[in-house]
Each structure stands twice: as C-alpha cells, then as structure tokens.
N, C-alpha and C positions, 0 to 999 in steps of 0.2 A: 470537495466541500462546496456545497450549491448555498448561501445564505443571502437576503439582500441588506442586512444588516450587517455593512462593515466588521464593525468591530467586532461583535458575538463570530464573525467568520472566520476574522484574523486570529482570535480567542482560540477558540476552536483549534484552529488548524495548526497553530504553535503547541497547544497542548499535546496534539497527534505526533509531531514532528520527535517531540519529545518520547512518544513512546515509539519510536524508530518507523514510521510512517513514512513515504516522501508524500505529500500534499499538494493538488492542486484546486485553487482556488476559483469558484466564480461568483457573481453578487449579481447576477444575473439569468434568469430561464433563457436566453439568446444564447449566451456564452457556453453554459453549463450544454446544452446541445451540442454545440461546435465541438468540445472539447471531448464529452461523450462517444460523438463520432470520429475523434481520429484516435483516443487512447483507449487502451484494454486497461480500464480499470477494474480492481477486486472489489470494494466498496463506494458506494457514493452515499454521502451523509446529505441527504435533501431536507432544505426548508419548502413544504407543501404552497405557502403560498408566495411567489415568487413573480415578478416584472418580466412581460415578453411571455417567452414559452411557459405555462403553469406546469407546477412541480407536480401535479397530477399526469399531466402527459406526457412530464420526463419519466414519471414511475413507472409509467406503461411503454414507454420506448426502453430503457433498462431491460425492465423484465423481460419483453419482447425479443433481446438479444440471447440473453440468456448467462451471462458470466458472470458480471458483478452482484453483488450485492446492496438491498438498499435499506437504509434507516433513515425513515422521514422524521423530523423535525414538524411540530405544529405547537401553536399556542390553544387550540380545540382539544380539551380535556374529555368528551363527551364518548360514550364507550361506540355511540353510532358512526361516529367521525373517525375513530382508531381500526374503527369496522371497516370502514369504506375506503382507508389507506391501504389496508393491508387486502380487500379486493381487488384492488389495481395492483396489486403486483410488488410492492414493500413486503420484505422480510420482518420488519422489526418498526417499531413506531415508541418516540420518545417525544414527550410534554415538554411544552418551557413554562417555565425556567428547571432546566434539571443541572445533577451535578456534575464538572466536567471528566471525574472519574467513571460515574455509570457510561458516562460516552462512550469513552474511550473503552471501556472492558466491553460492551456492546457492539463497537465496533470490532472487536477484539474476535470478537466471536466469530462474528458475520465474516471476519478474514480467514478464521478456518474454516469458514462451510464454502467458501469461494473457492478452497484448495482443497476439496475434501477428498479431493481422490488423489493427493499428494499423501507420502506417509507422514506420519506426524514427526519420526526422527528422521534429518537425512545424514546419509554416511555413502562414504566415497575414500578408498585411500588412506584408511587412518585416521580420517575425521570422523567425527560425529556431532550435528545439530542441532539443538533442541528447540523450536520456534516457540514453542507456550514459554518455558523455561527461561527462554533468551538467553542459553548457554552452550558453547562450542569446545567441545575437546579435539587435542590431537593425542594420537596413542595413550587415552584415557586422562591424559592435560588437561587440567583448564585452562583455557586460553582466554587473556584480557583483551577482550576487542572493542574500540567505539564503537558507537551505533552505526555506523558507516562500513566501517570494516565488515562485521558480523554481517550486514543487508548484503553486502558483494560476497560475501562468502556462499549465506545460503544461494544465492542467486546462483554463483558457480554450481554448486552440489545439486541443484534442482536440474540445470543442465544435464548433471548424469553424466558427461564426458564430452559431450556436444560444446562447439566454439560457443562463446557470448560477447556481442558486440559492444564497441565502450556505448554505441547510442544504446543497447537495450541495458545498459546497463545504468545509464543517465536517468533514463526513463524510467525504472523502478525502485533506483536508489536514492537520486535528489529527486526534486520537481521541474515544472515547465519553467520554472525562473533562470533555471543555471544554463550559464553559457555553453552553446555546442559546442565551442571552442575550446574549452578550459582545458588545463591537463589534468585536471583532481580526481579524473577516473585511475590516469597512472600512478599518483602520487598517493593516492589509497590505496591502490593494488602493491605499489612499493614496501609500505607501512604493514601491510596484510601479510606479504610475503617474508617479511622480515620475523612478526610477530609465529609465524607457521615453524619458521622456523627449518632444522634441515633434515633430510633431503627437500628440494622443493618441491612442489607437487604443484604448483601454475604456470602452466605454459604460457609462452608469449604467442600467434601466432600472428604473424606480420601481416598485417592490413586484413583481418581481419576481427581479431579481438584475444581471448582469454577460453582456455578450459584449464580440470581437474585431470590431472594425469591420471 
C-alpha cells in the first residue's frame, strides 16, 4: 500500500488486513522503491501522485518486473488521465474518494490474476482450498480456521509438498511489522495442526521449516 496520506493508507491497509491480506505499508515514492525491490509482492495499491520517486515510475518499475499487480489510486477523474495510467503499466485504475469495498474486491481480483497460473482450488492429502470462497476442507470437513490459520495453510498446499520456511512464511502471512523473532509462526502452525486435526499431515522439518505430507 504506496499512499502519502497517512490515514487514507493506514484506512486502507487495515481494511485489507481484514480481508486476510498481510500489508505493507509506505507513505512514501523512496520507500515504496526499497520495499518493492527486496519483496515479491502480488499487488501494489499505488497512489499516482506521490513524494520522492513518482508513482508513475513506480508503475513502470512494477510492470517492468513483471509479477505484481497494480491498482493506482488518483484524485484525476479524467478518462485521458485513467488512460495514461493504465499506459505505464497499471492493471486497474480507481478514483478518490471510492468505496473501501470496491477496493478491496479489486484488489481481490488483481490477486487472482497475480496467481493465475495457480489452480483456483488447491488439494493436497485430504485437504481442499478454496481462495475466492475463503473455505478449507479436510475429508470434505469444513474446517473453522482464522485468517491466519487458513493464509499458512494455503501457503503450505501451494508448496505442493516442498519445505516452507517460518521466514517465507512471515513474509506472506503477516507484514514487515512483525518481529523476526516471534514464535507466532509456531503457535499458529500449533493451532492449525490441532484444528487439522488426525492423522497429521504437517511435518516439522528442523531448521528448516514446514510441508504437507
């Protein structure tokens, strides 16, 4: 979330949070760069005009990579201006003041087209995922997961059987806020494992992280 209006950012990015997002925030063009360049994000929600680096030539550094997706943000209603964002390389172009639901379901989108060549359900073992749905079964269960739970889960089954490290797991289930330290990678996988229920089906692998049996 690139905005230099505080609040509308912080707004914003708690609303996201809320749809099981992890968010990272900048309120700056300098920042949003830095940040850019060392995470693999899926979406980046750009405000166009922005302090330091212009959110124009972060749109064209995005695109340039090629992985995330972008929805710029501008107060320019003008259909030449929505024109000329979505020239530089924006997927998607949203007006302010809009609602924070069309956001979020926009962004919503732009996150499946980021994963588009993931399947839409993933299964592994008895599981089965549903990311639109926001719904996870074990042997046709539904399973009650937090938003937390459910992000490490898919996160495992996208693996496909491959380790996941608790850092890659930080990284796209909370945000850059949370301590590297913490144990709340374990104590969610604890929680996860419990709620899975038996036989287990999450390996521990020592020092280096987590798969799906």
């Amino acid at each position: 979330m690139v905005e230099d209006e505080d609040v509308l950012a912080d707004a914003i990015a708690e609303w996201l949070r809320r749809e099981a997002f992890a968010v990272d925030v900048a309120y700056d063009g300098d920042a949003a760069a830095e940040r850019i360049g060392v995470h693999a994000y899926d979406v980046v929600v750009l405000d166009r005009d922005l302090p330091g680096v212009h959110g124009d030539d972060l749109c064209r550094s995005v695109a340039a990579q090629g992985n995330a997706r972008v929805l710029m943000l501008t107060a320019a209603a003008a259909v030449r201006d929505r024109v000329a964002g979505l020239a530089i390389g924006a997927d998607d172009y949203l007006v302010k003041p809009f609602a924070m639901v069309e956001m979020a379901a926009r962004v919503h989108a732009l996150a499946r087209r980021a994963a588009a060549r993931k399947p839409p359900l993933l299964r592994r073992g008895g599981i089965t995922l549903d990311p639109a749905r926001h719904e996870a079964f074990r042997d046709g269960e539904l399973l009650a997961l937090s938003l937390k739970e459910f992000a490490l889960l898919a996160e495992l089954l996208r693996a496909d059987g491959a380790v996941v490290s608790a850092e890659h797991l930080l990284e796209k289930v909370w945000d850059e806020n949370i301590d590297p330290f913490t144990n709340t990678v374990r104590v969610t996988m604890m929680k996860l494992r419990r709620k899975l229920g038996e036989p287990q089906v999450i390996e521990t692998i020592a020092g280096a992280g987590y798969r799906l049996a």
